[in-house]
C-alpha positions as CSV (number, residue, x, y, z in Angstrom):
1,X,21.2,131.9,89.4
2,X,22.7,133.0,86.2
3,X,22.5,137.0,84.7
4,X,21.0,137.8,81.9
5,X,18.2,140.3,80.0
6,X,15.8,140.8,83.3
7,X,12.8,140.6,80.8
8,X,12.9,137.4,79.8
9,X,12.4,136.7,83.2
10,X,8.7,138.2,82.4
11,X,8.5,137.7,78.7
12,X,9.8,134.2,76.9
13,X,12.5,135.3,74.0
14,X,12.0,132.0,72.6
15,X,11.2,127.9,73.8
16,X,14.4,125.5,74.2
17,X,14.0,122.4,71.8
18,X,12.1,119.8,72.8
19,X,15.3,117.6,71.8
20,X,17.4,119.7,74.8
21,X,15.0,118.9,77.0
22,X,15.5,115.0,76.6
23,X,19.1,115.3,76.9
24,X,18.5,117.4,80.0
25,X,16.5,114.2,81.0
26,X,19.3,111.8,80.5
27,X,21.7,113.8,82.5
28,X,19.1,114.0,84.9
29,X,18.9,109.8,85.1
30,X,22.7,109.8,85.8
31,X,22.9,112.2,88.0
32,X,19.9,110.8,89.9
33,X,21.2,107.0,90.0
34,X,24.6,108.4,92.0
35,X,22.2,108.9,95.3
36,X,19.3,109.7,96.6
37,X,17.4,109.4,93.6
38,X,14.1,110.5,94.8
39,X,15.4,113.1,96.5
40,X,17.6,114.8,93.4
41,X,14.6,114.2,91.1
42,X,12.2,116.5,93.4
43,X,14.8,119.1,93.3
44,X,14.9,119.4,89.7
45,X,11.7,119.1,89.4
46,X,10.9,121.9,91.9
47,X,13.4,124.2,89.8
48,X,11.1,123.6,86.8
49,X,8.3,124.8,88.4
50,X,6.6,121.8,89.7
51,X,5.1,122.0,93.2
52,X,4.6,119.2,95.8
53,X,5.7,116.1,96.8
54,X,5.8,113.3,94.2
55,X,3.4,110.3,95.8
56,X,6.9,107.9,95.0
57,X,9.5,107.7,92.8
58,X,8.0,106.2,89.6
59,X,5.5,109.3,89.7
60,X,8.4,112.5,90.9
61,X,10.3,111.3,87.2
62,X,6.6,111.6,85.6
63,X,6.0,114.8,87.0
64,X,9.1,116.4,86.5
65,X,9.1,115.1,82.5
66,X,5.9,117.5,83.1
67,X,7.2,120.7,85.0
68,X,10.3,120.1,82.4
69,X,7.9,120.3,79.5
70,X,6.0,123.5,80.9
71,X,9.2,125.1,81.4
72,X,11.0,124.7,78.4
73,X,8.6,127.0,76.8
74,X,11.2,130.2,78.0
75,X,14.7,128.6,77.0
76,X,16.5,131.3,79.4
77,X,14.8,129.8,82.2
78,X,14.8,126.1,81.4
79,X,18.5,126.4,81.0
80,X,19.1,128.0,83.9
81,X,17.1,126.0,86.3
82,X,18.9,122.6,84.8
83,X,22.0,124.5,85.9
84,X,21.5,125.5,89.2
85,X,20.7,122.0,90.4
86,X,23.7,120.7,88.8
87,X,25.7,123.4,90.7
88,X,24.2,122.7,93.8
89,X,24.1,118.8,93.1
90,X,28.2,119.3,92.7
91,X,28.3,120.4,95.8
92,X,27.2,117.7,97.4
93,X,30.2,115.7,96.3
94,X,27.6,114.4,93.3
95,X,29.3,114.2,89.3
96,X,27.5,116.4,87.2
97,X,27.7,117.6,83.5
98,X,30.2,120.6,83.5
99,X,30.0,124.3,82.0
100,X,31.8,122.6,78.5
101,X,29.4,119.4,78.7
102,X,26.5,121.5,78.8
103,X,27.2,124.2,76.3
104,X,28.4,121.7,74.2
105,X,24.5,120.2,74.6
106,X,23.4,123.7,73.7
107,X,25.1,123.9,70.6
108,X,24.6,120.1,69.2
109,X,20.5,120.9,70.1
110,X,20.7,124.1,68.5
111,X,19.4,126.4,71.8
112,X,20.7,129.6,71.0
113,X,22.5,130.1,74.0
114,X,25.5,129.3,76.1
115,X,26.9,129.7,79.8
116,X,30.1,131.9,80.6
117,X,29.3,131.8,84.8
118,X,28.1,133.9,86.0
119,X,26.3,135.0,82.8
120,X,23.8,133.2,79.9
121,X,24.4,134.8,76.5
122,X,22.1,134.5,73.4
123,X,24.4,133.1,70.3
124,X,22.0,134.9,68.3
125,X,21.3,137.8,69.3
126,X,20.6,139.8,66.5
127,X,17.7,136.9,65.3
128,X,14.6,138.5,64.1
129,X,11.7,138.1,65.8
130,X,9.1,135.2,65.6
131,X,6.0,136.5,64.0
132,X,2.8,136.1,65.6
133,X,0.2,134.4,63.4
134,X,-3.4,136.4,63.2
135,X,-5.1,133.6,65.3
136,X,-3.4,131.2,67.1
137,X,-4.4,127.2,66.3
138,X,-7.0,125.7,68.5
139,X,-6.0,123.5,71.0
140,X,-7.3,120.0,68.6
141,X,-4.9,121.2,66.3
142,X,-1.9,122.0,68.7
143,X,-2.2,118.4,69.9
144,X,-2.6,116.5,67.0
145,X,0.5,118.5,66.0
146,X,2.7,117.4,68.7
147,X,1.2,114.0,68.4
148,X,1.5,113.2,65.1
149,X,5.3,114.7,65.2
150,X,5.7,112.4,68.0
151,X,4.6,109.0,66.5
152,X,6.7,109.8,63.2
153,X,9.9,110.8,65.5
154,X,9.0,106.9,66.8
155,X,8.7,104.8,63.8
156,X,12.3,106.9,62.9
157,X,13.8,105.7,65.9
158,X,12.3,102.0,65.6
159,X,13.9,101.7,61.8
160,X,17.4,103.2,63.4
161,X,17.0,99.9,65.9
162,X,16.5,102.7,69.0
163,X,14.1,100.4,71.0
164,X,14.3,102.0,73.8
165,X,14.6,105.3,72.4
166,X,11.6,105.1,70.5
167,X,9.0,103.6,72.8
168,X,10.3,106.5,74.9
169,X,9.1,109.6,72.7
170,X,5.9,108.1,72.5
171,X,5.6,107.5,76.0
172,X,4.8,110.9,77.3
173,X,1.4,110.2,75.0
174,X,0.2,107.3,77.2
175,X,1.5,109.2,80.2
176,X,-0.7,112.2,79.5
177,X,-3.7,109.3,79.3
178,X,-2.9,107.9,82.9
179,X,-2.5,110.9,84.3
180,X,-5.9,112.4,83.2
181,X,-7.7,108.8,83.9
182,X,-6.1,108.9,87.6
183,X,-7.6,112.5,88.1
184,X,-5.0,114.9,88.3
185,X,-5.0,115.8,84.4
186,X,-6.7,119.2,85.2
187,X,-4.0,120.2,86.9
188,X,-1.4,119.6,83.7
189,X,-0.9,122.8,81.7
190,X,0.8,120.7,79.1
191,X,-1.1,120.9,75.4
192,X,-1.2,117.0,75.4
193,X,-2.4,117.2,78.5
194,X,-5.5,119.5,78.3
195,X,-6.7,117.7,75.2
196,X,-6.5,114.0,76.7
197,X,-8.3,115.9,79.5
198,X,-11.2,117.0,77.2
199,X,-11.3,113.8,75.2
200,X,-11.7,111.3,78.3
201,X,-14.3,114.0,79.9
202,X,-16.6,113.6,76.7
203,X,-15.8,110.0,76.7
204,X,-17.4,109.5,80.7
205,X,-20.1,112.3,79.8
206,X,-20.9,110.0,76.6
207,X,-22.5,107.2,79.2
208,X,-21.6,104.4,76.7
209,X,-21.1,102.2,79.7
210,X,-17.7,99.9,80.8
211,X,-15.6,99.5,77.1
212,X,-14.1,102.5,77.2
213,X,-13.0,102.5,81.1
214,X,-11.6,99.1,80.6
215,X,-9.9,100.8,77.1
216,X,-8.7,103.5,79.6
217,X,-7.2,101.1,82.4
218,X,-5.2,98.8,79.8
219,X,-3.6,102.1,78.5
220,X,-3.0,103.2,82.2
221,X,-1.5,99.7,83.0
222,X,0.9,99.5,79.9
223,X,1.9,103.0,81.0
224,X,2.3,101.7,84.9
225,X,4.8,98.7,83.5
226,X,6.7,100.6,81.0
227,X,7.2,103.2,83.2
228,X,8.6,100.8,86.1
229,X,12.4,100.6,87.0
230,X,11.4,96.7,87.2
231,X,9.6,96.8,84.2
232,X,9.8,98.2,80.7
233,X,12.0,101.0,82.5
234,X,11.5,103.3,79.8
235,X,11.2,106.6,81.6
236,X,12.7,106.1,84.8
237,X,16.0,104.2,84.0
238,X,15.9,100.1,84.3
239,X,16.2,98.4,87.9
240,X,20.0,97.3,87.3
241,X,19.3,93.6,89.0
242,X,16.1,93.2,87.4
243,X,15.7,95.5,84.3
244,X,16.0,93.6,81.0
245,X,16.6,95.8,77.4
246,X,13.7,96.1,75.4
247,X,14.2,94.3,72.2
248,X,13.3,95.1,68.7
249,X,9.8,93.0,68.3
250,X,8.7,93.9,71.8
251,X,9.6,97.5,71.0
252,X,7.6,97.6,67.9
253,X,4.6,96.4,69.8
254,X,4.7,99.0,72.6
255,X,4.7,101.2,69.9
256,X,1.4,99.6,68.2
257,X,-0.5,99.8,70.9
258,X,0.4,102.7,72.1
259,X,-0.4,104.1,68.5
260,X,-3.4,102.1,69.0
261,X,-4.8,103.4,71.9
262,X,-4.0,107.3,70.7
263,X,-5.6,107.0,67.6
264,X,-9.0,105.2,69.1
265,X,-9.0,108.3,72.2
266,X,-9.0,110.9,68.7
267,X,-11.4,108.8,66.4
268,X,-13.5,108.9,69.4
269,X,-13.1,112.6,70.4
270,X,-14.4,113.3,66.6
271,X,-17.1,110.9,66.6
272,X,-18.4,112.6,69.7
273,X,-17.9,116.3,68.3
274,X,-19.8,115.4,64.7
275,X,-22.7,113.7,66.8
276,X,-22.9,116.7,68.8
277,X,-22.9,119.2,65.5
278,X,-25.6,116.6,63.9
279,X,-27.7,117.3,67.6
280,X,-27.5,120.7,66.9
């Protein structure tokens, strides 16, 4: 564990960027491939708060990308669970990032923080405080938010020639889908996740017979393959025998569809809210 202000144990002094937590992610991958993969992954996930054993591999990198998401929300906290595996993944004889590697992460992702063992001290200390607004956005708007951030940050990435990199921020999107769809959404605290949550209940409540399952599994299956090691390899890393780099023109279609399929699941949510206000 590191030292620092006891109340942000209790009270967040700030999120870590979202960016910090995908370079977490990658350290993660490297870290992961030098053993027993599975095994590493449900450590780190268990630091970030996730609970439980992963049904296999290609589902304990999903769920930690979620516990990682929930946790980033107190920096202090993020930052020090990230460490603590590494520490204790180092002593098992396993290469890790070290104390320069990761500050030097903290400061390129703009954090506001950095580790002198035993101790994590703010750079900022003397920051004023975020205001709070007068009513905090609804949850429609929190997601669309994140959503539409995320689909911009992708076409970036896809004009850069990032294949990989950009089917991979808008990944989490179709992940929040298939995990929802598979029945365990309810138990995801992310934003993304509660909103896909209410969107695919209105959709079954709706009764409008099989289209929209079969809408539902495709997205699931492109997920499934992307996610793969044998696959797309996207999130987890690509099989080393088997993997194959995602090129340019296929990128740019996982990224249609997946557009696609995100901006059919909203049309639809509002379609089903304005019939609903016409009802009543």
């Amino acid at each position: 564990m590191l030292k620092f202000d006891p109340a942000w144990r209790f009270s967040s002094p700030g999120p870590a960027p979202a960016t910090l937590s995908r370079a977490f992610y990658d350290f993660i991958e490297k870290i992961g491939f030098q053993g027993n993969t599975w095994g590493i992954v449900e450590r780190f996930k268990e630091a970030f708060g996730g609970s439980g054993n992963s049904s296999s591999l290609s589902w304990a990198w999903s769920d930690m990308d979620s516990a990682m998401r929930r946790a980033e929300e107190n920096a202090p906290l993020f930052i020090e669970a990230f460490y603590t595996v590494c520490m204790e993944c180092a002593d098992d004889g396993l290469g890790v990032p070290d104390v320069a590697m990761i500050n030097r992460v903290l400061a390129e992702h703009g954090a506001g923080y950095r580790i002198e063992p035993p101790h994590l001290v703010a750079t900022n200390p003397l920051a004023p405080p975020i205001s709070v607004p007068d009513a905090a956005p609804s949850l429609d708007a929190q997601a669309r938010e994140l959503i539409e951030a995320s689909l911009e940050e992708s076409n970036r990435l896809l004009g850069e020639g990032k294949s990989r990199q950009a089917v991979s921020e808008i990944l989490w999107l179709l992940e929040s889908v298939a995990t929802v769809f598979r029945g365990t959404g309810t138990s995801d605290g992310t934003v993304q996740g509660k909103y896909f949550n209410k969107i695919i209940g209105e959709m079954r409540s709706g009764n409008r017979g099989t289209a929209q399952e079969q809408i539902l599994d495709w997205m699931t299956k492109l997920h499934g393959y992307l996610s793969s090691p044998t696959g797309g390899g996207v999130r987890h890393g690509m099989d080393l025998k088997a993997g194959v780099a995602i090129q340019q023109n296929e990128a740019r279609l996982y990224c249609n569809l997946i557009r696609s399929y995100i901006t059919y699941l909203i049309e639809e949510h509002e379609r089903l809210q304005k019939m609903r206000t016409t009802a009543a």
